[in-house]
C-alpha positions in Angstrom: 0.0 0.0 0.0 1.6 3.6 -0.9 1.6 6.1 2.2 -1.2 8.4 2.7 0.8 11.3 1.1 2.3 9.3 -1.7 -1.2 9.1 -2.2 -2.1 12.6 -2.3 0.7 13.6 -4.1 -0.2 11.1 -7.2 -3.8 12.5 -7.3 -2.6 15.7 -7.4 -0.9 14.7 -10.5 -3.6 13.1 -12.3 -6.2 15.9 -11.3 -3.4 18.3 -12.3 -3.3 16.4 -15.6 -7.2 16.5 -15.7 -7.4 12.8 -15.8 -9.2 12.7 -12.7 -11.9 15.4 -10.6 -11.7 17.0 -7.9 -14.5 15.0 -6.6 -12.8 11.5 -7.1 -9.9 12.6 -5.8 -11.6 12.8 -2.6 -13.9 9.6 -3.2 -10.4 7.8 -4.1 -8.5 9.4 -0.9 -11.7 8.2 1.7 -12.0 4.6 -0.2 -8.2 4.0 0.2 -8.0 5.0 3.8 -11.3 3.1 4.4 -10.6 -0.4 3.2 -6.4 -0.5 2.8 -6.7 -0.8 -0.9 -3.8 0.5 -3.6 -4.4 3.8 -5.1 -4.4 2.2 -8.1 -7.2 -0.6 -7.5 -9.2 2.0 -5.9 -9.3 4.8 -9.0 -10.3 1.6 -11.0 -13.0 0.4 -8.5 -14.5 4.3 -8.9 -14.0 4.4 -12.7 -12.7 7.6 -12.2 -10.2 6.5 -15.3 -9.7 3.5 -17.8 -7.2 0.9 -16.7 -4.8 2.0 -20.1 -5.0 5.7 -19.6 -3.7 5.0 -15.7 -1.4 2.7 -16.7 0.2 5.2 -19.4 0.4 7.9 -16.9 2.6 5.7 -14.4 4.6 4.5 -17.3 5.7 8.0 -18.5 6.2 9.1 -14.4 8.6 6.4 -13.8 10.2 6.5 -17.3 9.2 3.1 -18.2 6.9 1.1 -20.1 3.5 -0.3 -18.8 2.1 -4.2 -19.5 -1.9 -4.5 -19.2 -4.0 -6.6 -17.6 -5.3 -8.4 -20.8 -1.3 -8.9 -22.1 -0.5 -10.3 -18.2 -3.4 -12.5 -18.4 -2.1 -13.9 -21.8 1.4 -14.3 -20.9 3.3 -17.8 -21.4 6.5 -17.3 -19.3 9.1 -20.3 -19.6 9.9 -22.1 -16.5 13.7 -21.3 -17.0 12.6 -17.3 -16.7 10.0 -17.7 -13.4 13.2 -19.5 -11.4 15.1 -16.4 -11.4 12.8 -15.1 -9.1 11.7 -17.2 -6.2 7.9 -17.9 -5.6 8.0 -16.4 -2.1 9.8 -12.9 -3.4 7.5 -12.7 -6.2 4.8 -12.8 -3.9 6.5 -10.9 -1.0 7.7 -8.0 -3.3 4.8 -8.4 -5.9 6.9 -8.8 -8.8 6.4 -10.9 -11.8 9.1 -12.1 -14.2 8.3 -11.5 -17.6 11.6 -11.8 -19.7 15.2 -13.1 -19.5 17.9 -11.5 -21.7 20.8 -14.2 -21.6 23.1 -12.0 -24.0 23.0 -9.1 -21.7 21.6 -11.0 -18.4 19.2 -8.8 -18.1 15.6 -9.7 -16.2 12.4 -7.8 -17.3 10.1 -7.7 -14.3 6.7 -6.3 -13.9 5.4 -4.4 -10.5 3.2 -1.5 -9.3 6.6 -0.3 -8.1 9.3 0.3 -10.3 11.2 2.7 -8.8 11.3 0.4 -5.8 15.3 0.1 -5.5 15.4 -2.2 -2.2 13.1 -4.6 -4.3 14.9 -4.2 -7.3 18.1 -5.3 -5.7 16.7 -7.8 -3.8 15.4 -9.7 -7.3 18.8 -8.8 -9.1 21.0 -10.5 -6.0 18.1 -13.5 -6.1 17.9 -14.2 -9.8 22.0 -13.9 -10.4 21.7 -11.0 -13.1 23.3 -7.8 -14.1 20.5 -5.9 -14.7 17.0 -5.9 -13.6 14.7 -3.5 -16.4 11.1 -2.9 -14.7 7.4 -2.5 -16.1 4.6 -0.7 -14.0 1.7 -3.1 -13.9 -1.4 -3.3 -12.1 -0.8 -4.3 -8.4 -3.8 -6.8 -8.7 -2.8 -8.0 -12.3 0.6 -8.7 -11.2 -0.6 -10.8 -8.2 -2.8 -12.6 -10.4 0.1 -13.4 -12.9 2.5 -14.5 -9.8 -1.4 -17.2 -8.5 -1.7 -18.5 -12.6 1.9 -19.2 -13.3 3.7 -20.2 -9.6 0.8 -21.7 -8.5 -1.5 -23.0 -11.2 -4.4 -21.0 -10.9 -6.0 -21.0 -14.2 -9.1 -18.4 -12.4 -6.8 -16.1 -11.4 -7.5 -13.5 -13.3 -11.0 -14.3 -13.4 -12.2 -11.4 -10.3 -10.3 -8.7 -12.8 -13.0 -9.1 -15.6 -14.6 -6.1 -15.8 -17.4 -6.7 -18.0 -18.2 -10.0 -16.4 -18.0 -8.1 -12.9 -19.9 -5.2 -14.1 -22.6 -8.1 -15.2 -23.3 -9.6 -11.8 -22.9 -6.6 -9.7 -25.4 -4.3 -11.9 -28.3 -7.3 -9.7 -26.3 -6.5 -6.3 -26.8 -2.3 -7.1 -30.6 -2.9 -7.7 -30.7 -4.5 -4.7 -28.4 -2.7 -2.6 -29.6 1.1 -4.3 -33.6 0.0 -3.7 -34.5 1.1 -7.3 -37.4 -2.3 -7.0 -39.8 -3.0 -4.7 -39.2 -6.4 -3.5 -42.1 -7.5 -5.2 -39.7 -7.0 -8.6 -36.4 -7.9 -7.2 -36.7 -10.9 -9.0 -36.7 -9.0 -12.4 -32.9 -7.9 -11.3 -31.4 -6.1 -14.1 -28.2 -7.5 -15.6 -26.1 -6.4 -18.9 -26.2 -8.9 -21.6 -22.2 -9.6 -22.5 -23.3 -9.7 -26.1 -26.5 -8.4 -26.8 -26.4 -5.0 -24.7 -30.1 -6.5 -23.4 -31.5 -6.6 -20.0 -31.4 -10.3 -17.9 -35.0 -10.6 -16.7 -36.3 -13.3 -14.2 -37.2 -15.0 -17.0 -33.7 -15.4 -18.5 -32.3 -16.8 -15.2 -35.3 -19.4 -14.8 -34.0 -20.4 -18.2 -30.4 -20.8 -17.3 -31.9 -22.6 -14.3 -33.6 -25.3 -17.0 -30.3 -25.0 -18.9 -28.1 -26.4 -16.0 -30.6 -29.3 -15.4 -30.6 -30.3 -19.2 -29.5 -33.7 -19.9 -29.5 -34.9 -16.9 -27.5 -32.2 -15.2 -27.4 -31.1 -12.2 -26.3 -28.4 -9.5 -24.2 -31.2 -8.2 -22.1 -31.0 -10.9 -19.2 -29.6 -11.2 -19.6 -27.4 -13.9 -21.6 -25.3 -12.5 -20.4 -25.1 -8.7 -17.2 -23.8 -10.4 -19.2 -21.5 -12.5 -20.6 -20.2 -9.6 -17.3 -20.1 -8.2 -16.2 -17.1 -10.3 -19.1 -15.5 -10.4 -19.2 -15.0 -6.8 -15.6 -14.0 -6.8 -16.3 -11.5 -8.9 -19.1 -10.0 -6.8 -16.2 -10.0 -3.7 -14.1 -7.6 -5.8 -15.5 -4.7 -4.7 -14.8 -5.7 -0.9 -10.8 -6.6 -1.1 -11.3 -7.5 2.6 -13.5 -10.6 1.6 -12.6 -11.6 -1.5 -12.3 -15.6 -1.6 -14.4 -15.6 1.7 -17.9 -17.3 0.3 -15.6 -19.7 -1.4 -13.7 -21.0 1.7 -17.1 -21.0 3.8 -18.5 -22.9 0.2 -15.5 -25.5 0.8 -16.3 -26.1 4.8 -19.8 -26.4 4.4 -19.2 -29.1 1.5 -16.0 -30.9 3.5 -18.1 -31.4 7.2 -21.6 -32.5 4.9 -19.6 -35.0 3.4 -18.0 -35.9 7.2 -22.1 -35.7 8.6 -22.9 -38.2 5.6 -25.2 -36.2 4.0 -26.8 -36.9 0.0 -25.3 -35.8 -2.5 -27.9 -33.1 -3.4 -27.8 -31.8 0.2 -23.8 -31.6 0.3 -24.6 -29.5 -3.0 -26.8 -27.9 -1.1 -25.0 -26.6 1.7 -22.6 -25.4 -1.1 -24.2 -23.6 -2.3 -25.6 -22.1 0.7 -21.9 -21.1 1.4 -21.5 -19.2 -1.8 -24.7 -17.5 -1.3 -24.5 -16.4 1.9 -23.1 -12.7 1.4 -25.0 -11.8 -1.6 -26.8 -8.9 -1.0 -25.1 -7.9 2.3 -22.7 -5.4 1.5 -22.8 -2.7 3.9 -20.3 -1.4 6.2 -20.4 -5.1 8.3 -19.3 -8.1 7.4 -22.4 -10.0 9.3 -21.7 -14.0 11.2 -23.1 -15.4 13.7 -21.0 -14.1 16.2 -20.8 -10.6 15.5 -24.7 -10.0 14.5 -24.9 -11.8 18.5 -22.1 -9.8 20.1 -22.6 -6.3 18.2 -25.9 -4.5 18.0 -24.9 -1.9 15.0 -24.3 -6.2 13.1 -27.4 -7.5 14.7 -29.6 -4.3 13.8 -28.5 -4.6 10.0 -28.4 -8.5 9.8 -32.1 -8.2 10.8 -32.6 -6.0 8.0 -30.3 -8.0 5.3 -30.6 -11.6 6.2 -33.3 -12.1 3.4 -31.3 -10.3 1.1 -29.8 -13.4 -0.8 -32.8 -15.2 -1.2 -34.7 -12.1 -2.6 -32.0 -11.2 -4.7 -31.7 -14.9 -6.3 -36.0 -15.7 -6.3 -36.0 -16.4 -9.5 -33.4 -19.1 -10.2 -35.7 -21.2 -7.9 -33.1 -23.1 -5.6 -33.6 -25.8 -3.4 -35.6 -25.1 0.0 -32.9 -26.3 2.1 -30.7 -23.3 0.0 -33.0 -21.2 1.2 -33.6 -22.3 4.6 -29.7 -22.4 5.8 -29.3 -18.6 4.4 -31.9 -16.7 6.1 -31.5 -18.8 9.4 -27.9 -18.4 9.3 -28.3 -15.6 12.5 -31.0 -18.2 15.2 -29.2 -18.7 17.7 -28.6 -21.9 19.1 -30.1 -20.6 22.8 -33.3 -19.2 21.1 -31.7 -15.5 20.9 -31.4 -14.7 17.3 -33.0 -13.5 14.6 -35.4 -13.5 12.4 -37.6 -15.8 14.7 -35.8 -16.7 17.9 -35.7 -20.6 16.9 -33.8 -22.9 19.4 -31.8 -26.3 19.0 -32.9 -28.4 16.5 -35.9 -26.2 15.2 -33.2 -24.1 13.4 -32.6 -26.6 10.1 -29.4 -28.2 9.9 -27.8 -26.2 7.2 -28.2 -22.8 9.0 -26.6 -23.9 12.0 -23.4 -25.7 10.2 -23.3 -22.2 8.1 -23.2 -20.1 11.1 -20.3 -21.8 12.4 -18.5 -22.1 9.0 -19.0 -18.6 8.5 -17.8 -17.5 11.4 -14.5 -19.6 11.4 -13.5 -18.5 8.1 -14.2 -14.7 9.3 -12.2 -15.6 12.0 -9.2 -17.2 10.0 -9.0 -15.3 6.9 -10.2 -11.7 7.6 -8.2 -9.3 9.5 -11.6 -7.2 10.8 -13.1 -9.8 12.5 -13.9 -9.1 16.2 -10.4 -10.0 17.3 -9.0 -7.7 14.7 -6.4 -10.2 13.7 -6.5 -13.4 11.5 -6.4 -16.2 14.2 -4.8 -19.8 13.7 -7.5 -22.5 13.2 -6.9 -23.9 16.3 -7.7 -20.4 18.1 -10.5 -20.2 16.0 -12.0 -23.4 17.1 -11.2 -22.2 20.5 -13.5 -19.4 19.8 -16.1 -21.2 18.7 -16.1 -23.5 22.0 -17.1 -20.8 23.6 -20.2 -19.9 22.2 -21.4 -23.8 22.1 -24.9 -24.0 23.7 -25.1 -20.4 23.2 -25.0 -19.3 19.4 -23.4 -22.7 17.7 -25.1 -26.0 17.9 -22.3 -27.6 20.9 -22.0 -31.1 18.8 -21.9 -29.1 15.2 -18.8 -27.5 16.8 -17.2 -30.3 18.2 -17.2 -32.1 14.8 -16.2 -29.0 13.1 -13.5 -29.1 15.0 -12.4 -32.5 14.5 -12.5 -32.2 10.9 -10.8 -29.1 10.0 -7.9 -29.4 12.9 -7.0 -32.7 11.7 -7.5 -34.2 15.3 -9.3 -37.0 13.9 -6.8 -38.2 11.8 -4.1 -37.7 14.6 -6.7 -40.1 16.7 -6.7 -42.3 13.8 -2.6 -42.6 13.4 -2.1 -42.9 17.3 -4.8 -45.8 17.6 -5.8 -49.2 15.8 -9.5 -48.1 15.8 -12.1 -50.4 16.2 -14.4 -50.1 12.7 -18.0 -49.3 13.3 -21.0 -49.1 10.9 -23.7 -46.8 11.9 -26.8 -47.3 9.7 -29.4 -44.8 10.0 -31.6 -42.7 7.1 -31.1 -39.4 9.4 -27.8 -37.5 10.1 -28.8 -35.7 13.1 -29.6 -39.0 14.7 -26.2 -40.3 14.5 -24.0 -37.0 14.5 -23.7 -37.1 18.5 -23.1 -41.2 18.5 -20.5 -40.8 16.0 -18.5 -37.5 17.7 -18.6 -39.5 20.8 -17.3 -43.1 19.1 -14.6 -40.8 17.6 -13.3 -39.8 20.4 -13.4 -43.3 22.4 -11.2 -44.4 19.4 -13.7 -45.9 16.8 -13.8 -45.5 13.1 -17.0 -44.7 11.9 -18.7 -45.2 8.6 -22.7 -44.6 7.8 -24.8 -45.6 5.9 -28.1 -43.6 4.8 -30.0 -46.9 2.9 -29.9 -50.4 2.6 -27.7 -50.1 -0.3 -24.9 -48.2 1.6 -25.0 -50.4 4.6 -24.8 -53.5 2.2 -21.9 -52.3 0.1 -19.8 -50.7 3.1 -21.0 -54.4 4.7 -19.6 -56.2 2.4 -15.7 -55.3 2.0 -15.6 -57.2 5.3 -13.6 -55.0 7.1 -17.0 -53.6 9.4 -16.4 -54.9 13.0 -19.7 -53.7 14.7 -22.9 -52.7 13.2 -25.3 -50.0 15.0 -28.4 -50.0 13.4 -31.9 -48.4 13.2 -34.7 -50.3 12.2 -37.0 -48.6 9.9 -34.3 -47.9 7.0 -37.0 -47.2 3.6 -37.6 -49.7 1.7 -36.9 -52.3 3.7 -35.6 -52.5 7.7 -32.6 -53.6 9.6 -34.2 -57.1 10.0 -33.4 -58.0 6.9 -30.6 -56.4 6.8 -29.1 -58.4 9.8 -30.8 -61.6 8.3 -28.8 -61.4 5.0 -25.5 -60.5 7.0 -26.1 -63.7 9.0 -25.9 -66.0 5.3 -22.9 -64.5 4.4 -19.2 -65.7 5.9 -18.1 -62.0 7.0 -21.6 -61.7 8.5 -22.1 -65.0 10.7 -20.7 -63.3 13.9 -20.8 -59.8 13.5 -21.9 -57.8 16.9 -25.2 -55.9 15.7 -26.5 -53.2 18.2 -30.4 -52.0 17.1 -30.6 -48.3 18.0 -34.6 -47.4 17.1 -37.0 -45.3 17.4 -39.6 -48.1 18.1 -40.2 -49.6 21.7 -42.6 -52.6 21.2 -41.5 -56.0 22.9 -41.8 -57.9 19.9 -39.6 -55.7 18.2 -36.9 -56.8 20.8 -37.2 -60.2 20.8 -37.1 -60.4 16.9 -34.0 -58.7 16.8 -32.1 -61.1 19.9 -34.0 -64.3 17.5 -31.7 -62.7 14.9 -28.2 -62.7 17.0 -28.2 -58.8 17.8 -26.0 -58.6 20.8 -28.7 -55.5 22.4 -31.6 -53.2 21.8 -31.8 -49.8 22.9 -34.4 -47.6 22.4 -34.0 -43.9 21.6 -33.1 -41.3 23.1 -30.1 -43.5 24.0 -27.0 -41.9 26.2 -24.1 -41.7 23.8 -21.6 -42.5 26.6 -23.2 -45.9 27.8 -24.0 -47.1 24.0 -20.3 -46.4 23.4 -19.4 -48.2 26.7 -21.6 -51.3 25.4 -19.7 -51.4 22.4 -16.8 -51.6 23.4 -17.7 -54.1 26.3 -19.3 -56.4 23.7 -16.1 -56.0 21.1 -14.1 -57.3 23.8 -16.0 -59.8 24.7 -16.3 -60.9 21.0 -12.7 -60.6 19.9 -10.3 -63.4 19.1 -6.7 -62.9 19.9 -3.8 -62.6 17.7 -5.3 -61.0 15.3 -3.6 -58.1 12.8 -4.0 -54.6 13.1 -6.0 -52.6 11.0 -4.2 -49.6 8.9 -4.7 -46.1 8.3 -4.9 -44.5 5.4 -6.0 -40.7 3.9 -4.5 -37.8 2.0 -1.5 -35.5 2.8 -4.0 -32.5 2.4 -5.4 -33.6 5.6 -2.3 -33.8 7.4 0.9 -32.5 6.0 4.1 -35.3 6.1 5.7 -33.4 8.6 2.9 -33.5 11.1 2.9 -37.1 10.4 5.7 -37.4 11.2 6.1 -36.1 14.8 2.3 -37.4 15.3 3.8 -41.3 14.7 6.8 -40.3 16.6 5.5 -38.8 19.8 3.1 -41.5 19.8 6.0 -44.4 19.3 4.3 -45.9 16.0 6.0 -48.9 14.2 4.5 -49.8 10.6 5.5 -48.6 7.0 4.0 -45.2 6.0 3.5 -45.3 2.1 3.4 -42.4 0.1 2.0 -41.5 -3.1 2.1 -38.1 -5.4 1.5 -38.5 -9.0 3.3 -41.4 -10.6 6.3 -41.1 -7.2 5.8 -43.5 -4.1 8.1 -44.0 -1.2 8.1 -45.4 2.3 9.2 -44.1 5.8 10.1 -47.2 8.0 9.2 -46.5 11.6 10.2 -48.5 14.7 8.4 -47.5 18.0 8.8 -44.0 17.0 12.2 -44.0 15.2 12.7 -43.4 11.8 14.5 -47.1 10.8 14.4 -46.6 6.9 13.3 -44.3 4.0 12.5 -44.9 -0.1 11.9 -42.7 -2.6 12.3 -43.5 -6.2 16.2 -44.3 -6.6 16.6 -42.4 -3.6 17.1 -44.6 0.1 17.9 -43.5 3.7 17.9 -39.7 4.5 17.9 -38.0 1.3 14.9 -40.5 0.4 13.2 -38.5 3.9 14.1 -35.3 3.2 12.8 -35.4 -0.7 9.0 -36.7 0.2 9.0 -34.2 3.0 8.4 -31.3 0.3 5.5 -32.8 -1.1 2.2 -30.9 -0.5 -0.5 -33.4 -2.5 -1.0 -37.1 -2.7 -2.5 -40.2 -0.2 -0.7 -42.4 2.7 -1.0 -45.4 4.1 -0.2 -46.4 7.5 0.4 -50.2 7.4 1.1 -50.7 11.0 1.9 -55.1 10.9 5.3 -54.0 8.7 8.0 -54.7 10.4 11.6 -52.4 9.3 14.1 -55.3 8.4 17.1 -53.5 9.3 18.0 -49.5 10.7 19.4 -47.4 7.6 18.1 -44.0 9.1 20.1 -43.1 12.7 19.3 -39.6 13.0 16.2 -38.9 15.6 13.1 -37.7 13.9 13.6 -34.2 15.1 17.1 -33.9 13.5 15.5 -34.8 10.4 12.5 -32.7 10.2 14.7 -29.6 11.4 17.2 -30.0 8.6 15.1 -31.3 6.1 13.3 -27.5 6.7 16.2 -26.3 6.6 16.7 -27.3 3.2 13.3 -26.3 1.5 14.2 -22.9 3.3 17.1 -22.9 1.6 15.5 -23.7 -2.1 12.6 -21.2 -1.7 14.7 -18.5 -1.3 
């Protein structure tokens, strides 16, 4: 960000030059000063002057050449030319490499600051050139560059479109400016891309049939990544929350998928996620927490939190879209807003978006009420203390094991026992399976017949906790068939129902279930019984189960001192791409390491840098001899040593 009077004295210029008023001068000076934005971005923001015309005008007052947007965003750089600068200077600095000279070693570089010497040096001494020869560019454009070509972003430059912007944010300004009545909202006027025509409700119900042709769906992925950029590009006029609806899209999506929901209501809560903010863009940025702990966020969350819905009542999205928005703000206690719902009268959706909300605020937006961006853990400290109060306690504690990456730490430091829970309603079993978590179970559900038949038959299923009235069909035949089959014969089944009758019972003990319980059941003696009835149904000697998942859930290095604090032994195998390798580990101790051609440390130390592929713990290997004799620790510290070393 320039200082305040760099600022001043730049506008000066341009109204000097009569490329700008005196009017946005002062529009520019407030807006800057208000959200922390670049001059630059800010002018553009106003259109107080075309992106070319600025761009000239910086050129010719830092004697050098400008490169546009629409050139950046076209740019193939060569791999050999983006070494020279390091990703994490390019990003630190924002400067992009453009162009490598061999004949003269000279570097071409593009930045919003190219009179920056300090920076200039700093590349020159990094890339090993003689000269370093710099274009003004767009602060935003040359961020977007430095995401597409270190980083792989192909939507990058996406949330710089202006005409596509200008195309979903003309709906927001009717909104926002009241120029409907609400009655009309849904005839939100849009500008054609093409035609220069105006987007009635009528349009949008036909896109609606358009993504639901042949078979399509809002589950696909086409069109959640559609919607991806066209909600990015309604956060581009708020800097401050730009990426925010797509982080709170990606929690809502990762703990459905944890709760076991469908398919349609994981797409769903999606897009519930990506919805959430439409509408809403005043001076607060409005979660759960601060609409309950501020009144200048409640009073404007009361009038607002229909604002999505309204905005979007034409495209006709399912209820439970609708339902998780505009009860986003209920409190858990009965306190909220609009109705003062409690518990489980708020719908399911609405209370896992008011804690997703809220944790991304927390996490990724330096306003939030702490007025710093907190670590997740902190975060999820933050929302423990609102459980009971504003968050739904067992929502939270879930949460919280799925984005900390406890539960896969519980999974690494114990052989879990694998449980089945088979019931058609989430709620039902969320508490059961939170608890069984954390008593060290594995826990898979299943919403039909079909699931719990499928998941049954892999064989790998050691106790089955089951409701009875599963449509189509029940549990009773359900435990009949797993009683003809071998993996089935003596598998412990525990009938957790809703019905009470007698004879219900005794058909189930006929059958070989090892107990009834009627609901509401206490979580902590069901998960007592199971594990008194696993023990007492157990054979000895027999192998222990593995652990497998994806380095995105837990980086190697975690791993790493997880399986050593906790003195594992077993092979952990690695996969990324077409590479696998294995890290040898002997009550803690790092025995062995492979990695294509490589063995023994270097082996270690090359797997440690990778950021994507799966694992496998395989806990029966035993290491057949000790390559490896430095302790864990050493390894990890110089093995970070070393990709310090190559980022710089």
């Amino acid at each position: 960000m320039m200082p305040a009077t760099s600022n001043q004295r730049l506008l000066d210029r341009l109204v000097a030059d009569k490329l700008v008023t005196p009017e946005q001068r002062e529009a520019a000076l407030n807006l800057a000063a208000r959200n922390g934005e670049r001059l630059e971005e800010v002018l553009l923001e106003l259109s107080a002057i075309e992106e070319n015309q600025l761009l000239k005008f910086l050129a010719a007052l830092h004697r050098t050449r400008f490169v546009s947007t629409e050139k950046l965003a076209k740019a193939e750089i060569d791999r050999a030319t983006l070494d020279k600068v390091p990703k994490k200077l390019a990003e630190r600095e924002c400067v992009f490499p453009v162009l490598y000279d061999a004949q003269t070693a000279t570097l071409s570089v593009v930045t919003p600051d190219p009179d920056n010497a300090a920076m200039l040096q700093d590349v020159q001494l990094a890339a090993g050139v003689k000269h370093v020869s710099a274009f003004v560019g767009r602060p935003r454009a040359v961020k977007a560059a430095i995401s597409k070509a270190y980083n792989g972003d192909i939507h990058a430059f996406a949330t710089l479109d202006r005409d596509a912007h200008a195309q979903f944010s003309t709906m927001l300004n009717v909104f926002e400016r009241n120029l409907v009545s609400e009655e009309s909202l849904a005839v939100a006027v849009a500008k054609d891309a093409v035609g220069e025509r105006l987007l009635t409700s009528a349009d949008l119900e036909q896109g609606q049939k358009a993504a639901t042709a042949g078979g399509k769906t809002v589950t696909d992925t086409a069109y959640i990544e559609t919607l991806n950029v066209m909600v990015s590009l309604l956060e581009n006029s708020r800097p401050d929350l730009r990426g925010h609806s797509a982080q709170v899209a990606r929690l809502m999506k990762k703990i459905a998928e944890r709760i076991g929901l469908s398919e349609v209501s994981r797409a769903a809560m999606q897009l519930a996620g990506y919805f959430h903010d439409i509408g809403k863009m005043g001076a607060y940025h409005l979660t759960a927490l601060n609409v309950a702990e501020y009144e200048g966020h409640k009073t404007s969350a009361g009038k607002l939190h229909r604002s999505p819905m309204r905005l979007l009542e034409a495209v006709s999205l399912p209820a439970e879209v609708t339902q998780s928005v505009e009860r986003m703000y209920e409190r858990y206690d009965g306190q909220g807003l609009p109705d003062k719902i409690s518990g489980k009268e708020i719908p399911l959706g609405a209370r896992l978006l008011a804690i997703a909300d809220t944790y991304a605020d927390l996490t990724q937006i330096p306003r939030n009420p702490f007025r710093k961006i907190l670590r997740p853990v902190q975060a999820c400290d933050v929302l423990d203390r609102y459980k009971g109060t504003i968050f739904d306690p067992n929502l939270v504690d879930l949460f919280k094991h799925t984005v900390t990456g406890e539960d896969l730490k519980a999974r690494l430091l114990a052989n879990r026992h694998r449980a089945l829970l088979v019931d058609p309603d989430p709620e039902e079993t969320t508490v059961l399976e939170l608890r069984m978590i954390e008593q060290g179970f594995e826990v898979f559900q299943a919403r039909s017949l079909e699931q719990a038949q499928k998941l049954l038959e892999r064989g790998e299923i050691e106790i089955v906790i089951s409701e009875i009235d599963l449509p189509p069909g029940d549990g009773f035949a359900l435990l009949a068939e797993a009683r003809k089959q071998t993996w089935g014969q003596k598998l412990p089944w525990v009938f957790v129902t809703g019905r009470s009758g007698r004879a219900d019972a005794q058909r189930a003990f006929e059958l070989g279930a090892a107990d009834f319980m009627t609901k509401p059941i206490a979580t902590d003696v069901l998960v007592a019984k199971l594990r008194q009835i696993l023990e007492r149904e157990a054979t000895r000697g027999g192998s222990s189960r593995g652990v497998s998942g994806s380095l995105v859930e837990m980086g190697l290095p975690d791993m790493v001192q997880v399986l050593w604090h906790g003195r594992k032994s077993g092979s952990l195998r690695i996969r990324s791409g077409a590479n696998t390798g294995e890290i040898h580990f002997v009550e803690g101790a790092i025995y062995n390491a492979l990695f294509s051609n490589l063995r023994g440390e270097e082996a270690f130390y090359a797997m440690l840098g990778l950021k994507e592929g799966d694992f496998a713990l395989d806990p029966n290997f035993r290491a057949p001899q000790q390559v490896v004799h430095q302790s864990p620790e050493a390894l990890l510290l110089e093995g970070m040593r070393r990709q310090d070393e190559a980022g710089r």
